[in-house]
C-alpha positions as a printed Julia matrix, in Angstrom:
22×3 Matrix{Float64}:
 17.56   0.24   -7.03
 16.46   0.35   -3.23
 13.67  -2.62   -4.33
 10.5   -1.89   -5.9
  8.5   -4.38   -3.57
  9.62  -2.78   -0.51
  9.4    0.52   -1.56
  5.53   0.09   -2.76
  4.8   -1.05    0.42
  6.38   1.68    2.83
  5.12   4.65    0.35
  1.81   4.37   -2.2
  3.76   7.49   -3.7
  6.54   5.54   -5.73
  3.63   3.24   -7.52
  3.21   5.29  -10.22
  6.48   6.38  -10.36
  7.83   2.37  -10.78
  5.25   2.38  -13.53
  7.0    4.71  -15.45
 10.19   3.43  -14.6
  8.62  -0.65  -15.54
């Protein structure tokens, strides 16, 4: 998508939504 790495970095928010995703 957009990039996981990136997008843990600029919002803390999306971690646990990756997880789910991962």
């Amino acid at each position: 998508m957009l990039g996981q790495r990136p997008v843990l970095k600029k919002n803390k928010l999306t971690r646990p939504s990756i997880r789910r995703r991962a």
